[in-house]
N, C-alpha and C positions, 0 to 999 in steps of 0.2 A: 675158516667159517665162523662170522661170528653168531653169538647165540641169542636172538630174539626170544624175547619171554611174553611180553604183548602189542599186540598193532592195532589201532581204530585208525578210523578215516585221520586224524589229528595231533596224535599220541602214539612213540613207540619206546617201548622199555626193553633196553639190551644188556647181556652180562658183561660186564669190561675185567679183565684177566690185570690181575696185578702189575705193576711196571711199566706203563703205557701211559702215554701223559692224555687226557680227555681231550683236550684244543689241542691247537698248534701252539709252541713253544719258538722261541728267539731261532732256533734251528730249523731251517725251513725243509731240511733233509729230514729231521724227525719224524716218524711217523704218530701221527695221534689217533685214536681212539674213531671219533666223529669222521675224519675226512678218510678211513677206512670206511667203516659204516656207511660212510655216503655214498662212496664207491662201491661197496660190492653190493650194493642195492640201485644202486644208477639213481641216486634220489636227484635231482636240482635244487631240493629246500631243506635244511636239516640243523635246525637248531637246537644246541645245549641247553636243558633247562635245570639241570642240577652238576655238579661238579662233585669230583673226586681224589683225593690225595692219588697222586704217581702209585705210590705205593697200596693202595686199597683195593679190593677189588669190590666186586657187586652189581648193582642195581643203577644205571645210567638211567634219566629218561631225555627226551629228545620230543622237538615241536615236528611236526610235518607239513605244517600251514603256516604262514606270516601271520594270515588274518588272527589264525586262535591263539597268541603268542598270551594276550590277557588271562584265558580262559584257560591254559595250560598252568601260568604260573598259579591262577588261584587253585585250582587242582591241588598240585604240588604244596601251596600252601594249605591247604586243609589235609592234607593225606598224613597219615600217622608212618611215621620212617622207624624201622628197627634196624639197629646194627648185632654183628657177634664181633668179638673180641677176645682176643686168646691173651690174660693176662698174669702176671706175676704175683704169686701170693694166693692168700684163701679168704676170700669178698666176705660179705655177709651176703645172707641169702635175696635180700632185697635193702634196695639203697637206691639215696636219692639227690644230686649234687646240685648244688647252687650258686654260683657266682660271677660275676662280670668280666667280662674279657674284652681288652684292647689289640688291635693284629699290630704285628710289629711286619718285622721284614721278612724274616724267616721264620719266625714264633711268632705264637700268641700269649701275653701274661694277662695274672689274675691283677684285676687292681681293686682298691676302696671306691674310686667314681669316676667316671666319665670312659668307663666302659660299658658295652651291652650286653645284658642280661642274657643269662645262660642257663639252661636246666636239661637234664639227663637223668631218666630214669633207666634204674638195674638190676637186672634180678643174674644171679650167679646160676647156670643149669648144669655144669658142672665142674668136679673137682678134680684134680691128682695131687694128693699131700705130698705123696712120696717123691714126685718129682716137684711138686712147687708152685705149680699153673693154675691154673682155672679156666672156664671161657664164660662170657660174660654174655648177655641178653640187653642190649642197651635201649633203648625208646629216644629219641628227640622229641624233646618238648618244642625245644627253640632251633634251629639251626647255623648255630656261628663255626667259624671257619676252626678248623683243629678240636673241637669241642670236644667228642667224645675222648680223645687223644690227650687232652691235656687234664680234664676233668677225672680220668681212670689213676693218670700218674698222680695227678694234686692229691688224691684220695688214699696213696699209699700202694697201687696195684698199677704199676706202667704196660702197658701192649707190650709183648713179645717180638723184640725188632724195632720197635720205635728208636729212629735214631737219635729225633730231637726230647722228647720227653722221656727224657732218665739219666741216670745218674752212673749208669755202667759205660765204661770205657767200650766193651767187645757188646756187640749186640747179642741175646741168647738164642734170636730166630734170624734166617737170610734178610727175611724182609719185616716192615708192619704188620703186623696179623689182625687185622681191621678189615672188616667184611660188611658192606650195603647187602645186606641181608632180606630183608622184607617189605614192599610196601601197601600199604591199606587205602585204598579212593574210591570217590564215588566219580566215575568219566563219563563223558557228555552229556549221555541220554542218562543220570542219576543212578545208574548200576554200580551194585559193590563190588569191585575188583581186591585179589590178593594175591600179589605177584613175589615169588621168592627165588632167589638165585640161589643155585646150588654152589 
C-alpha cells in the first residue's frame, strides 16, 4: 500500500520508500515507483513531475491531468522543497553552499563555468559527537540533479551511504540517508499546502 500524503482534482503527492527506481528503468521487469502507483489506483494518466535518486526516499509528486502538466510544473517551481540528510561530521549550525554543477554520466562535478548554478540552504537540527553524525535540514533554492548530495560532500560532511560522493571505500550506512522531506505550495485554487513524509 502505497502512502498518499495529498490529492486535488490535478495533483498527487506520494511517499516513495527507498530503493525503487521512480520511472521505468532499461529493465522492463523492474518495478518502478509510478507504474505501481498507477496501478494500484487504476489511474490511466499519471505523470512524474519531480524525480528522485534510487536510493532517496520522500516526497514524489505526480500530474493527473495532461491538460495541467504547465500548471503543475509552475507549482513545483514555486514551491519551497526541504530535504533531511543524515551526514558525517558536526555542520555548523546554519550554512549556505554555492556553486555550479555540470551532470556527467554517473556524477555530477563542481566546475569554474559553463555549468548551472546551484544553491542549498542548511541548518544542522541535530547532533551525535560521540558517534560522528549529524542530520541536516537542507532547503533547495535551485534544483540541479545530485545537488544536495554533492554540495553536503564538497562542504566537508558526505550523506551516510552515499556511494558516489565520498571518499570511503565501505559505505557507514546500507543506503543514501537522503530524505524528500517537506514540501511548501500554493495549488490550484491559491491555497497554502504543507505536505511532509514521514
Amino acid at each position: 500500500m502505497i502512502e498518499i500524503l495529498y490529492r486535488d482534482k490535478t495533483l498527487l503527492i506520494a511517499n516513495k520508500p527507498a530503493g525503487i527506481p521512480v520511472h521505468e528503468t532499461k529493465d522492463p521487469k523492474r518495478e518502478n515507483f509510478t507504474s505501481l502507483l498507477q496501478k494500484e489506483l487504476g489511474l490511466s494518466y499519471l505523470r512524474t513531475a519531480n524525480r528522485l535518486d534510487l536510493e532517496t526516499s520522500g516526497l514524489v509528486v505526480f500530474g493527473l491531468k495532461e491538460e495541467a502538466n504547465k500548471e503543475i510544473d509552475e507549482i513545483l517551481k514555486n514551491a519551497d522543497k526541504y530535504y533531511l540528510a543524515v551526514v558525517e561530521g558536526n555542520p555548523p549550525d546554519e550554512f549556505r553552499i554555492e556553486s555550479f554543477l555540470k551532470d556527467g554520466n554517473k556524477r555530477v562535478t563542481t566546475v569554474r563555468s559553463g555549468g548551472k548554478k546551484a544553491i542549498t540552504e542548511c541548518k544542522t537540527i541535530y547532533r551525535n559527537e560521540k558517534k560522528g553524525y549529524s542530520v541536516v535540514y537542507a532547503k533547495l533554492i535551485t534544483g540541479r540533479r545530485h545537488q544536495i548530495r554533492i554540495h553536503l560532500f564538497e562542504k566537508g560532511f558526505p550523506i551516510l551511504g552515499d556511494k558516489v560522493y565520498t571518499t570511503r571505500k565501505t559505505p557507514l550506512a546500507p543506503r543514501c540517508l537522503l530524505h524528500a522531506y517537506e514540501l511548501r505550495f500554493k495549488n490550484g485554487n491559491g491555497e497554502s499546502v504543507v505536505v511532509k513524509a514521514s
